[in-house]
Every structure is written in structure tokens, then in C-alpha cells.
N, C-alpha and C positions, 0 to 999 in steps of 0.2 A: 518720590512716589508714595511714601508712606503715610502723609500727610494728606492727599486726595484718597487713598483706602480708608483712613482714620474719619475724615469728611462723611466721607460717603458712609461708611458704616454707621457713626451717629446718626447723621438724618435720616436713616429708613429707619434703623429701630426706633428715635424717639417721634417719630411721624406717627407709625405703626401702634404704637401703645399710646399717644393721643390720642388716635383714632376712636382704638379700642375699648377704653378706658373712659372719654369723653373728657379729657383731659383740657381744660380752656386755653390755659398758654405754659410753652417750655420754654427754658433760655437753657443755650449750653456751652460750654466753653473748652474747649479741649487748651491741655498744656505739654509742655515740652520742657524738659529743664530748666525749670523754672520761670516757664514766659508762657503768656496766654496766646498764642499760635492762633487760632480760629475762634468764633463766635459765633453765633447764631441763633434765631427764635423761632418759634412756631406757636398758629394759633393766635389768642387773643390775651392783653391783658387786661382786660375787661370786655366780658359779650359783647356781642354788637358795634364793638369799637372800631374793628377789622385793624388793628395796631399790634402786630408779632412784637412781643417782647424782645428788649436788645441789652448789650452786656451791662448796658447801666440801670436795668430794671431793675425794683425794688423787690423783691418777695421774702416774708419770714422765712429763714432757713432753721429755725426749731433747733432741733438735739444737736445739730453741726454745732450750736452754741457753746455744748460742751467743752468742746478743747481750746474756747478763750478762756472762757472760766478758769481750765486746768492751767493754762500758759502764766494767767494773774498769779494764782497759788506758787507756780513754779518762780513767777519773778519776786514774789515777795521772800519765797524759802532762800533765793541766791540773794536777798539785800541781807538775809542775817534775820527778816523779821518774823521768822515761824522754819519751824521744823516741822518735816512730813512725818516724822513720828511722833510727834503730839498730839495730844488726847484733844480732841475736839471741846471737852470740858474747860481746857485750857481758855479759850476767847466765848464758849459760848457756856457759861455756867447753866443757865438754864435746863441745856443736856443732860445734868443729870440726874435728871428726874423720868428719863426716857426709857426706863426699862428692859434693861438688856437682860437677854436667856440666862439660867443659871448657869453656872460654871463659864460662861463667857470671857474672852478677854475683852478690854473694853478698843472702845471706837477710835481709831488715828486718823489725821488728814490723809493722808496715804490711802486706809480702806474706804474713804468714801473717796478718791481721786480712782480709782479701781477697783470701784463698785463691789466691794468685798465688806461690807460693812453687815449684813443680814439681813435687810430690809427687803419685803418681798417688791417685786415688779409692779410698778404702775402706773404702766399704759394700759388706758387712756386717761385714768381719772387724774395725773399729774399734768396732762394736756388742759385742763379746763382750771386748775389753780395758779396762773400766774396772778393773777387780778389779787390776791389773797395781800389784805396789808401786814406786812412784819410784827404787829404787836399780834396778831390775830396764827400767825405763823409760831411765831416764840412757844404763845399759848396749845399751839394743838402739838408739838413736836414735847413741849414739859409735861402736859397732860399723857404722857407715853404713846409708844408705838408698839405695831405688831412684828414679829421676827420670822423670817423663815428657817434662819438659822444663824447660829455662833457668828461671832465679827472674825474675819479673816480665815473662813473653812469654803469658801466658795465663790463663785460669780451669780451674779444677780444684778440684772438694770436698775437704777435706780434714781430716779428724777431728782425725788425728795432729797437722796444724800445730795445731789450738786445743787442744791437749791441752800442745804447749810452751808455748803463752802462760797457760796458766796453771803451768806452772813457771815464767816473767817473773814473773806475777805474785806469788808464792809466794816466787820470789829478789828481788825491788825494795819486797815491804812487809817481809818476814822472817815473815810468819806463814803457817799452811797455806792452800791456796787457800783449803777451806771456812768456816775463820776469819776471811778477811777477807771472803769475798763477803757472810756473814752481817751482820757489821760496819758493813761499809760500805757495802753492796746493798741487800740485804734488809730489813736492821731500820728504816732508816730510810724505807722506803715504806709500813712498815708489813707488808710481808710473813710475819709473825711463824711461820706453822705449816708454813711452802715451806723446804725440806731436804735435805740433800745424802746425808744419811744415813736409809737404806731403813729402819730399825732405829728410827728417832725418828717414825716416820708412827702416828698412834695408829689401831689395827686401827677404831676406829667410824667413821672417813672413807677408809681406806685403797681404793682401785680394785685390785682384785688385775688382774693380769696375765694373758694367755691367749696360745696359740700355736693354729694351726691346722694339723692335718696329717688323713692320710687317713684315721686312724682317727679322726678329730674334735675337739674344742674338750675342750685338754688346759691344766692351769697352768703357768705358765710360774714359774721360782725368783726369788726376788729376786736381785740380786746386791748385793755392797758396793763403798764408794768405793775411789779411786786413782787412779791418774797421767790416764787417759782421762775422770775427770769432769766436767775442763772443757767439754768439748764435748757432754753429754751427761746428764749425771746430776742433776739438779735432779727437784723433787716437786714439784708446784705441785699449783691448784686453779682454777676459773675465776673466783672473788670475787679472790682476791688476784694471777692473771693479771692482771685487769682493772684493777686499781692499774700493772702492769707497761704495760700497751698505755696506759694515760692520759698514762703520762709522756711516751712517744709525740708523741700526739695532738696533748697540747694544749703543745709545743714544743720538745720535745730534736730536733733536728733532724739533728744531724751524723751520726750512722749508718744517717739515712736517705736521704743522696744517691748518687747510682747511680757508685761507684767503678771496678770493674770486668767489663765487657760480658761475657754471662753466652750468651745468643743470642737470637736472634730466630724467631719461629715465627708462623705462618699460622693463627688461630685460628679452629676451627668456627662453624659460627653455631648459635645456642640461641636459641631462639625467636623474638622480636622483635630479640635482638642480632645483628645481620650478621655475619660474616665479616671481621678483621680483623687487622692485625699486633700483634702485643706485643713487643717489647723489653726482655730481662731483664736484670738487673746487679746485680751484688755490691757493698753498701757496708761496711761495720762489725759484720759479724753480722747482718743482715738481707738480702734480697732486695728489688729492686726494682724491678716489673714497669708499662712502660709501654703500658700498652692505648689502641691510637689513637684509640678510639671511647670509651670508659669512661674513660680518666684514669688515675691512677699508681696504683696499686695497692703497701701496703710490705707482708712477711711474712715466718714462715721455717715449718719445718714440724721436725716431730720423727717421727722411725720407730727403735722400740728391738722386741731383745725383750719382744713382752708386750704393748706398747704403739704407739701412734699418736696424733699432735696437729697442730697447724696452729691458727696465729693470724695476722688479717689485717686490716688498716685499709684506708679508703680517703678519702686526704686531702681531696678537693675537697669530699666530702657529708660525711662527718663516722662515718658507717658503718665498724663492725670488730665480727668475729667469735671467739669461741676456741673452737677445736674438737677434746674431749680423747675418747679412746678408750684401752679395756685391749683391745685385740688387736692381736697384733704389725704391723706397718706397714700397720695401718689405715688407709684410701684418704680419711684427711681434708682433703687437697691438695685434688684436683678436685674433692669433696665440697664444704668452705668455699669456694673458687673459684666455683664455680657458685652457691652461693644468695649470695654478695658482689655475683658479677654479675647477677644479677636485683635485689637489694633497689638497687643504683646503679642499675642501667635503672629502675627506679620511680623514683628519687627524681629521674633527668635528667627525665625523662616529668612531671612534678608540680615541676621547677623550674628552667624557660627562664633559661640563661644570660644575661644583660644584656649586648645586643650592642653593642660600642664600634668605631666607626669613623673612620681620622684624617678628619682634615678635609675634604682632598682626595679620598679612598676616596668620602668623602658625596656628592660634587659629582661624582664618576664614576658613582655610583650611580646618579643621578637622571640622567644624560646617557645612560646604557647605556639603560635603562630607554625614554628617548624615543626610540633608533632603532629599537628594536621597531615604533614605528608611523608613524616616519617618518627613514629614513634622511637622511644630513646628510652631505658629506664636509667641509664647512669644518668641522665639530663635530670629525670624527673628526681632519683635520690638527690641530686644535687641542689631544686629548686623547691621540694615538695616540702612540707612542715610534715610534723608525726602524724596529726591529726588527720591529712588528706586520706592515705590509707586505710584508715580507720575506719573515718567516714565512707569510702566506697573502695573497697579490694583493689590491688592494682590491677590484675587482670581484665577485673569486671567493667573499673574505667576505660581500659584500652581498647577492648571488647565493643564497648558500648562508643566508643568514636570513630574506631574500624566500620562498625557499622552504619551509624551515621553519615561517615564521608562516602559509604557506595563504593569503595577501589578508584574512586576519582583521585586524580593527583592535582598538583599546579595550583593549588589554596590559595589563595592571594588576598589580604585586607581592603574589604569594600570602601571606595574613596568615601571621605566625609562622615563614615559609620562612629568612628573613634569615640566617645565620649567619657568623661572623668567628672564622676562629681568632687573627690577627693584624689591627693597625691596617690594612695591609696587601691583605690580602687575604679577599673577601668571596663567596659564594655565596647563592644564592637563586632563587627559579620566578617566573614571570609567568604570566598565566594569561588568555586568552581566551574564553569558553563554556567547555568543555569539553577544549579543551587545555590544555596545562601546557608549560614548556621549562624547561630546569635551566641556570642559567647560572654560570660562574666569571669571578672576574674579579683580576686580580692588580695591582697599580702595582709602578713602578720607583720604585729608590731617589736619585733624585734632591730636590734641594730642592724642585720645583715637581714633584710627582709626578704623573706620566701612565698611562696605563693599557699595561703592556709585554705582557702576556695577556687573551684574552676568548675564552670558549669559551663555546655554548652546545647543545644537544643533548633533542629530545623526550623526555618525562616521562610516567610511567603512575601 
């Protein structure tokens, strides 16, 4: 069933924000553990065409680019032929003539593999330099750059750093980027018609491009490759996408640990989903967003002329998206974001976690639970740490759950309420008639663990 909600959910939102947006054609591809599950187009790949785009459509997918870039880098560091903590000066002499802030340390493949290298943001002017040829790229990166800050003190996008790494890559195999990502990226996944070159797209799959201005939905030109491709310039499709996000899924794992802290934001609530923090961070060409309520979420997103994309997993359920568009930085971020988080809210909703608790947590469990209807203080000397008292008088606790429960008796553990995020610590409601109380409860980490927190608070 989750599969028809999953369905459905995509095609109203990405209808809806075609609509809206004036969006020419989407493809999308929903996954499953590793397998492309569903497909689907909407709209046009070229005006007038009346032809919905289908999983073997062609569309620039932009910054998604990144994390083959990062994958090459990563498979050359495992043959032996580069270290991620090597000084970019290393293969690209040139570099050092680039002008790094005073007291700086200097630049490693690493900080520009997570965007920590100083270089300020640039979107959009990085969008319009692929075309740029290599001696002409040498020359503006020797001629110096601007900093926003120190190499390795922060996060910052950065086009231009994945446009050197693929001069690395370029100077440590000796062939052109596009030759070797083919080689040894692409061909062996099987990716066979995804392309670096605009010119090799055969016009019967090709997603023509679109810009939006005020006189309306206008085409957008193609461009050709060069020095900025790395970061940027890949054709893909959502079938052979979906080969891309499997390898993902089902365990390349190192570019998707959370390298460098990206920020943290207060997330609206949509629907059933509440209101909650996320925690973003930069690993290897990918993003990786912790949502406190939903789980880790990995992604990256693409905005070119012409075009828009975003693809996204989400580890614990097995769920991921691709979500490609020909209009220029088409809003498929919070587009895919949003029906990812609703198809995980079903799938949490239809698949109770298996609550584990330690040992001791069990036997606090059942001891919390009886002073609901009948306080104990030898229980509580025996279960309490120093600190509980401290923290709130014993009296003033008892006092204050006395009251709480009303003189109700027969407390009983609301089914299903139990949850554990840790051996640790446990949450859950009790429930008398018609009342409810939300209880927390934490152990110290001692050998013989005792209970160092206990909160409890009415429930509606």
C-alpha cells in the first residue's frame, strides 16, 4: 500500500509545482532499496511536443554532478594514487600562486571534496563557466582568488573548488576528466547513454532546457564542456540515475557520512510531521541532513541554466527519489524534500520501530510505572542517583505527581506509547480513564544504573 501513497504523493506535488512554477517537463523516479520501483513524466520535453518525459529522458542534472567527481577522487585515493590530505599544489603547481589569507593553512583534496577550502559561493556565476577552456581556467585560478575565509574553518559552496578536482583528477590519471569518468564511472555501472557532452545526447530522449523571464518560457542554449564540468555538467536520466543512487543504498557508504557541519534549521511542520530540528553537513559530494524526527536523510540537488534536479535517499526505510526538470533552478529541493517526508512519515506510521531497552532501563521501567499508583521512598532511595533530589526535593516530586494523577488509581502503559531512542533512555504515557501523562525517563551511566532523570507532564 505504501507504494500507491508514495505514487500518489509524487504526482500531486510534482503536477502542482509544474503547474505553478510553469515548469515544461518532470521525470521522476521513486526507489526502494535499492531498485527503481515507479517512474513517471509530466508535461513536455520539448513545447509543443505533447511528449511527457520517461525514465530514459536526457536532462542536465548539474551539481548532482558532484558526487561522481567525488566518487573518481575517492577511487583514485583507494588505487594508492593520491591522498586526501594532499596539498592540491601537489598535481596542480600552478595553485600556488592562488593566494591564500594570511596565517592560513593551506588547501588539501579533502577541503575542497567538503567545500572547506575558503572560497566564497558562486551561484550563479560558476553556472555560466563550464565552456571556459583549461589553459584559460589554469590562468584565472594562478592569477589568484578571493577568500571568504581560512582553508578548513568552515562550510562554503563551492563550484570552482570541484572544478580543480577534476583538474586532480585529470593530472593523477593523465586522461581528460570526461575520459576517465566514462571509464571508470560510468561504464561500469552500466550508465552507458549519461554524458558529459551536450552534442552526444540523441535529440529522441534529449529534455530541452527552458529559462523563465517576464516575457515567458523562453529556450535556454545548450552549452559545451570545459574546465567547470566537474561540478556540473553530467546528462543523465532517471533509469540510469537509479543505478547511481543503488550504489548508494545498498552500501558505498563513505561519502555519505556527515564531514562538514553545513547548519542547523527549525523545520516547519507539514502535516502530521511536527515541527523539528535538522542538522545539515557536507560529506563527499553529497549532503547529509539529520532530521530529528524522520532520520538521516543523504542528497544533493542540481540548478543549471535550463535545468533543475534533486535526488534523495533515505536510509532507515529504504525510500529515494530523482527528481529531474528542464527549467532553470527548478524548486525540486523542497519539492523532493517534501513528498520524501511524507512517503517516511508513512512508512514510520506502518513500521513501529522494535523498542530495545538495557536491562536496568526494564526494571526502571516497571518501578516508574508503580509509583504512579503508589509512591515508595525506599523504592525511590534505591533507584534514585544523588542528583534527582537535588534537582527537585523529594517531597516536592511526590507532591507534584500526587497531584498530577488527581487520586486516580489503575495507571496502566498506553499500548504502543513506549519509545527508546537509546538503551538508555525511554519515554512513554500511562493512562488512567481518560487521562494520559507523558513520562521521560533517563539512567546514569554508572555500572548499576539508576534512574538520574524523571519527568512527567499531562497529555492531551
Amino acid at each position: 500500500m505504501i507504494l500507491e501513497d508514495a505514487v500518489a504523493v509524487a504526482t500531486q506535488e510534482l503536477d502542482a509545482i509544474r503547474i505553478e512554477k510553469e515548469i515544461p517537463g518532470i521525470a521522476c523516479g521513486l526507489m526502494k532499496e535499492g531498485k527503481l520501483v515507479y517512474s513517471f513524466g509530466l508535461g513536455e520535453t520539448l513545447l509543443g511536443n505533447q511528449s511527457p518525459p520517461t525514465a530514459d529522458s536526457i536532462f542536465r542534472i548539474a551539481s548532482m554532478s558532484k558526487s561522481f567527481t567525488a566518487q573518481a577522487i575517492l577511487l583514485l585515493r583507494d588505487r594508492g594514487a593520491l591522498k586526501l590530505e594532499d596539498l592540491i599544489t601537489s598535481y596542480l603547481p600552478w595553485t600556488g600562486t592562488i593566494g591564500l589569507p594570511a596565517d592560513s593553512a593551506p588547501i588539501t583534496i579533502r577541503d575542497l571534496l567538503t567545500m572547506g577550502a575558503g572560497l566564497p559561493t558562486d551561484d550563479p556565476w560558476g553556472d555560466r563557466q563550464e565552456y571556459l577552456p583549461l589553459p584559460d581556467f589554469d590562468a584565472l585560478v594562478g592569477a589568484g582568488l578571493t577568500f571568504n575565509r581560512k582553508v578548513n574553518t568552515g562550510f562554503e559552496y563551492s563550484n570552482l573548488g570541484y572544478a580543480l578536482l577534476g583538474r586532480i583528477i585529470s593530472a593523477v590519471s593523465g586522461q581528460p576528466y570526461e575520459t576517465f569518468m566514462k571509464r571508470e564511472i560510468q561504464d561500469p555501472l552500466g550508465m552507458t547513454t549519461s554524458t558529459y557532452f551536450s552534442d552526444l545526447v540523441p535529440e529522441s530522449l534529449r529534455a530541452h532546457g527552458y529559462a523563465k523571464f517576464e516575457s515567458g518560457v523562453v529556450p535556454e542554449p545548450t552549452t559545451s564542456n570545459g574546465a567547470f564540468t566537474p561540478m556540473g555538467g553530467l546528462h543523465s536520466s532517471v533509469k540510469e540515475l537509479a543505478l547511481w543512487v543503488s550504489m548508494f543504498q545498498t552500501g558505498k557508504s563513505e561519502a555519505q557520512n556527515p564531514y562538514r557541519l553545513v547548519q542547523s534549521v527549525l523545520a516547519k511542520e507539514q502535516g502530521e510531521i511536527a515541527e523539528r530540528i535538522i542538522t545539515s553537513s557536507y560529506g563527499y559530494g553529497l549532503y547529509i541532513d539529520e532530521d530529528a524526527t524522520l532520520g538521516r536523510f543523504v542528497s544533493h540537488s542540481g540548478g543549471y541554466p535550463g535545468f533543475g534536479s534533486h535526488m534523495r535517499w533515505h536510509r532507515e526505510s529504504g525510500w529515494g527519489i530523482i527528481g529531474l526538470a528542464n527549467l532553470t533552478y527548478a524548486p525540486m529541493v523542497p519539492t523532493c524534500s517534501k513528498i520524501m517526508n511524507q512517503i517516511v512519515h508513512l512508512y514510520k506510521k506502518s513500521n513501529k520501530p522494535k523498542v530495545i531497552l538495557g536491562h536496568a532501563t526494564q526494571e526502571a521501567f516497571a518501578v516508574v510505572n508503580g509509583l504512579f499508583n503508589t509512591w515508595n521512598n525506599e523504592i525511590c532511595d534505591r533507584w534514585f542517583t544523588e542528583n534527582m533530589d537535588l534537582d527537585q526535593p523529594r517531597q516536592e516530586r511526590s507532591s507534584a505527581l500526587e497531584k498530577i494523577t488527581s487520586g486516580l488509581t489503575g495507571w496502566t502503559v498506553l499500548a504502543d506509547s513506549l519509545t527508546a531512542p537509546t538503551l538508555s533512555f525511554a519515554k512513554w504515557k500511562v493512562q488512567s480513564g481518560e487521562v494520559m501523562i507523558e513520562v521521560e525517563m533517563l539512567m546514569s551511566p554508572e555500572k548499576s544504573p539508576r534512574i538520574q532523570k524523571l519527568t512527567f507532564k499531562t497529555s492531551t
